[in-house]
NUMIVO-690426 format. One record per residue (C-alpha): residue in three letters; x, y, z. Coordinates in steps of 0.2 Angstrom, whole numbers, padded with zeros to 4 digits. Layout:
<pts>
PT   resn      c1      c2      c3
PT    ala       X       Y       Z
...
</pts>
This chain:
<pts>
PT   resn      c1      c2      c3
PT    unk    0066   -0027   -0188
PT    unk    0049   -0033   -0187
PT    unk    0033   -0022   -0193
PT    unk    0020   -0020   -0181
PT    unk    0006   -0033   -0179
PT    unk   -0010   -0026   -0171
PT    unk   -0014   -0048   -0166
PT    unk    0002   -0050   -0160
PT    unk    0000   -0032   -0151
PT    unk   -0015   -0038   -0143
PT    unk   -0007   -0056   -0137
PT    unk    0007   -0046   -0129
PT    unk   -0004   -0035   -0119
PT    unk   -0016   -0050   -0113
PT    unk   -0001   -0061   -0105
PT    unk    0005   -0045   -0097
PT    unk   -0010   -0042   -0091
PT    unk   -0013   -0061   -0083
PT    unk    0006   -0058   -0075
PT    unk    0020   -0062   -0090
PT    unk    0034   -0049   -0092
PT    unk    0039   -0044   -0113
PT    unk    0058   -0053   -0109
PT    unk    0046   -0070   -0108
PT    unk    0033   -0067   -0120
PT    unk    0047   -0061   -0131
PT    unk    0055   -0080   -0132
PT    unk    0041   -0088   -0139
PT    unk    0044   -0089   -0160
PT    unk    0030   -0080   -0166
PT    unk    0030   -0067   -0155
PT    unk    0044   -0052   -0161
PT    unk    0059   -0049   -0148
PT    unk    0061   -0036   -0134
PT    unk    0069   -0022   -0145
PT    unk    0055   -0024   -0160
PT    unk    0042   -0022   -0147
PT    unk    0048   -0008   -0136
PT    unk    0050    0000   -0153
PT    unk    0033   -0003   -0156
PT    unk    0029    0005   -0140
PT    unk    0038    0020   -0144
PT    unk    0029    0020   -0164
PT    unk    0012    0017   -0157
PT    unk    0002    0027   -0144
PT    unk   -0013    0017   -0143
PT    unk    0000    0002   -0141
PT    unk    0009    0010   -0128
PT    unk   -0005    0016   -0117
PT    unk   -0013   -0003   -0120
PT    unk    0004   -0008   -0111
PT    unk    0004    0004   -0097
PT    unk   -0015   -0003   -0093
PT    unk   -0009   -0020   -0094
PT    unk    0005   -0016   -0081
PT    unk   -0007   -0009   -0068
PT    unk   -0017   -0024   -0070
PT    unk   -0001   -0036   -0070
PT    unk    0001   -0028   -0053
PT    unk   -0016   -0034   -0050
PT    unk   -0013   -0051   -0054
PT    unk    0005   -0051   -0043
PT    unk   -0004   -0047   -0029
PT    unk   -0019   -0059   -0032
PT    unk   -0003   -0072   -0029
PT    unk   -0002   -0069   -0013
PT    unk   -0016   -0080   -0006
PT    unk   -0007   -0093   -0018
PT    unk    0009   -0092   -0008
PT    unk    0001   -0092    0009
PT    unk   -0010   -0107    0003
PT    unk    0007   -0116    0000
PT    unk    0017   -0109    0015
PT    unk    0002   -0119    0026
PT    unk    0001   -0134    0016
PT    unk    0018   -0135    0018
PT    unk    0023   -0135    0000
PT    unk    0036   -0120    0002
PT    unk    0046   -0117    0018
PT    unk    0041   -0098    0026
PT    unk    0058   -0092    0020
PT    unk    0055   -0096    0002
PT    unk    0035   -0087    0005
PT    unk    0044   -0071    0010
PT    unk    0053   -0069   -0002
PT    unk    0041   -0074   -0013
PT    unk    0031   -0062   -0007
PT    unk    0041   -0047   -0004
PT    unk    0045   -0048   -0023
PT    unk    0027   -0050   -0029
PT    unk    0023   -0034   -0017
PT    unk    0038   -0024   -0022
PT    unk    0035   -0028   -0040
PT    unk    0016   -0023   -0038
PT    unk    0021   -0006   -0030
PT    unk    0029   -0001   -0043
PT    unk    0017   -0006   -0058
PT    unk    0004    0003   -0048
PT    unk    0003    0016   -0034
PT    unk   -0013    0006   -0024
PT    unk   -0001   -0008   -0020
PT    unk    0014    0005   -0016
PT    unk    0020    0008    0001
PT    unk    0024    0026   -0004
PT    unk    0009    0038   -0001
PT    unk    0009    0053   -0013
PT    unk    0001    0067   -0009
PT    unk   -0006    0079   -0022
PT    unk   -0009    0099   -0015
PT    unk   -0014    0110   -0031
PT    unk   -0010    0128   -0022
PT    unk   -0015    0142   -0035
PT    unk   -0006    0159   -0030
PT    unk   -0024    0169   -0027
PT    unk   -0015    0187   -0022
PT    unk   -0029    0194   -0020
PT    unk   -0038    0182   -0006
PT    unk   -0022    0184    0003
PT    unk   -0022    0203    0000
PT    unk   -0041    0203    0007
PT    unk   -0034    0193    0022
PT    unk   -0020    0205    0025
PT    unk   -0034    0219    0026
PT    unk   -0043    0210    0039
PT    unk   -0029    0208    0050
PT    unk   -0024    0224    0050
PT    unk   -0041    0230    0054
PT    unk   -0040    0218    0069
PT    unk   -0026    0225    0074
PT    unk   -0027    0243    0073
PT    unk   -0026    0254    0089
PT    unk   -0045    0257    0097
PT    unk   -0052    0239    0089
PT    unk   -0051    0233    0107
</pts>
């Protein structure tokens, strides 16, 4: 079990950030494994929240690739079956790590109960209605 390291910490969320993924940053010596910095994650807020913004940005790097792979795909460096999949896991990958490049729209209604608009509204329409309001 490895202490936690505010250097290393930052390191971590840079690469993750520009694109690299904790199982890989993880292999390098100086740097603790998974576990240690998952633990980490749990330990320390400001770590954890530090992470989470470096994954919305890594979603931003992901899909930055893109261009990279349709430069390639003309050049003829990769074959259009290797750029789509390429691609599709760079887009899926990205919708997850953040919802502006997900496919899935969310929509958020805040609906307070206010009885006593709808009480108001009931009022009226019964005045509306009533026998003689013609």
């Amino acid at each position: 079990m490895v202490d936690y390291s505010p250097d290393i910490a930052q390191e971590i969320i840079l690469r993750v950030s520009e694109g690299e993924v904790i199982t890989n940053i993880c292999k390098d010596e100086h740097i603790p494994n998974h576990r240690d910095v998952y633990r980490w994650m749990r330990e320390n807020a400001n770590f954890a929240t530090e992470y989470e913004r470096a994954r919305v940005l890594r979603a931003d790097a992901r899909f930055e690739r893109l261009e990279g792979y349709k430069t390639q795909l003309v050049s003829g460096k990769i074959t259009s079956d290797v750029a789509r999949v390429l691609i599709d896991v760079e887009k899926w990958q990205a919708g997850k790590e953040s919802p502006r490049y997900s496919d899935k729209q969310t929509i958020d209604m805040n609906i307070k109960d206010d009885t006593d608009a709808l009480n108001r509204a009931r009022a009226r329409l019964a005045v509306v209605k009533t026998p003689g309001n013609d």
